[in-house]
C-alpha positions as CSV (number, residue, x, y, z in Angstrom):
1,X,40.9,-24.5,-77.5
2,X,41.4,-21.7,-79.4
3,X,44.6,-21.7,-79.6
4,X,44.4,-25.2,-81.0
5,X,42.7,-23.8,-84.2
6,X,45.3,-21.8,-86.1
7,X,47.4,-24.6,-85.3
8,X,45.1,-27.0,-87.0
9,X,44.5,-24.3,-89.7
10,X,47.8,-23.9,-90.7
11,X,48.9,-27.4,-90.8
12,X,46.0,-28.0,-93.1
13,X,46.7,-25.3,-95.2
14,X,50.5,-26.9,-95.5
15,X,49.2,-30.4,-96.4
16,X,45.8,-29.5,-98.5
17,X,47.9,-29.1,-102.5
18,X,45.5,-27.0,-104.0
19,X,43.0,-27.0,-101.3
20,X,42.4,-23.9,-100.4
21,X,42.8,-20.6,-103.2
22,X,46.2,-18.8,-102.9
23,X,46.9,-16.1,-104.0
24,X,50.8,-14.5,-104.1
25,X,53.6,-13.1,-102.4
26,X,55.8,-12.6,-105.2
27,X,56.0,-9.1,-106.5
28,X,54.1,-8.3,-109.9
29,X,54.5,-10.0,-112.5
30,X,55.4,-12.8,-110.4
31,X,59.0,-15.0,-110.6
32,X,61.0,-14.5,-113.7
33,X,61.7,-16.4,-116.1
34,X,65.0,-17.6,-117.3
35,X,67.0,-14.8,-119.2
36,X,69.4,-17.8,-120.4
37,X,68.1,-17.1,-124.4
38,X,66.9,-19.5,-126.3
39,X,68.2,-23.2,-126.6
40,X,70.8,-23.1,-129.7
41,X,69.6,-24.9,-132.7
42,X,71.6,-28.6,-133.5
43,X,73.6,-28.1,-136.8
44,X,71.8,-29.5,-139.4
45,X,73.9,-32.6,-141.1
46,X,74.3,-33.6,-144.6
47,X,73.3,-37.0,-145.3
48,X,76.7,-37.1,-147.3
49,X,79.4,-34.6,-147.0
50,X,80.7,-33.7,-150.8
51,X,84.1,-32.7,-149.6
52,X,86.6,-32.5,-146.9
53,X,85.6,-28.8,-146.8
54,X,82.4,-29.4,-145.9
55,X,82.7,-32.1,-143.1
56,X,85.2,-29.6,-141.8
57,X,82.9,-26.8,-141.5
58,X,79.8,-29.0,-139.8
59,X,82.8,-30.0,-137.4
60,X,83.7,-26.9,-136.7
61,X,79.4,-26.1,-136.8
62,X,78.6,-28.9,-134.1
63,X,81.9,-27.6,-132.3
64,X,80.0,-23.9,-131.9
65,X,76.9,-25.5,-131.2
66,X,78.6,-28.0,-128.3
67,X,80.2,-24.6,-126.4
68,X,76.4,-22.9,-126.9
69,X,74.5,-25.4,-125.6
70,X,77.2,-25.8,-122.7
71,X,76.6,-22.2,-121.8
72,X,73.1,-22.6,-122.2
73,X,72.7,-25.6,-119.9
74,X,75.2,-23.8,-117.0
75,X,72.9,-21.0,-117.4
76,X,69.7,-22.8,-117.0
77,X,71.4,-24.7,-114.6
78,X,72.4,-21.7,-112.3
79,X,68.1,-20.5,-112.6
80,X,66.9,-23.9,-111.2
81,X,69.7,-23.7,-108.3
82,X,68.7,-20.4,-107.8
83,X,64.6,-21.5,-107.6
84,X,65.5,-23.9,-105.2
85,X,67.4,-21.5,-103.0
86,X,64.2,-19.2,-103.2
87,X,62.0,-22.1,-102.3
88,X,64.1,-22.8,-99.1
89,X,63.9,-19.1,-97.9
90,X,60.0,-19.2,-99.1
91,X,59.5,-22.7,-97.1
92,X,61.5,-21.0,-93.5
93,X,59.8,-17.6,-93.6
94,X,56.2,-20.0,-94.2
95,X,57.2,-21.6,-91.2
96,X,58.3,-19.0,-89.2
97,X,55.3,-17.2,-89.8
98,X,53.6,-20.6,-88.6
99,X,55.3,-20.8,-86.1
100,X,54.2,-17.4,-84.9
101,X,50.8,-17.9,-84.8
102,X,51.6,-21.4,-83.1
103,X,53.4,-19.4,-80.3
């Protein structure tokens, strides 16, 4: 029977969100945060342009601004995809580790 407890132990600790106090594995200070930058600011637009000139240059403004945010949303883009790969490894050394107590 005993070995029937750290089964049951472990599955519930899997399935109880929040259930029982965790503490961390990660090292101090705990997962990064994106380095990405900040989000560029949208180009602020005239509520009439006064000349050619100056349509031109919020073109050419929002044009910046497009590549920017492009780079910034790849960038954020690569972190989350990155998480996720941490998560998997996280989720298959949890189980392992399971596992070995199941055994």
């Amino acid at each position: 029977m005993a070995r029937g407890r750290p089964a049951a132990l472990a599955a519930l600790i899997c399935i109880m969100p929040g259930g029982l106090p965790a503490g961390t594995n990660l090292p101090s200070p705990g997962y990064p945060s994106h380095d990405c930058g900040t989000k560029p600011e949208t180009p602020e637009r005239a509520s009439v342009f006064m000349s050619e000139a100056e349509l031109e240059a919020y073109n050419a403004a929002v044009d910046v601004y497009n590549h920017a945010m492009a780079q910034y949303v790849a960038c954020i883009q690569r972190f989350a995809d990155n998480a996720a790969s941490d998560i998997r490894e996280i989720q298959r050394k949890a189980k392992a580790a399971i596992e070995a107590v199941n055994d």
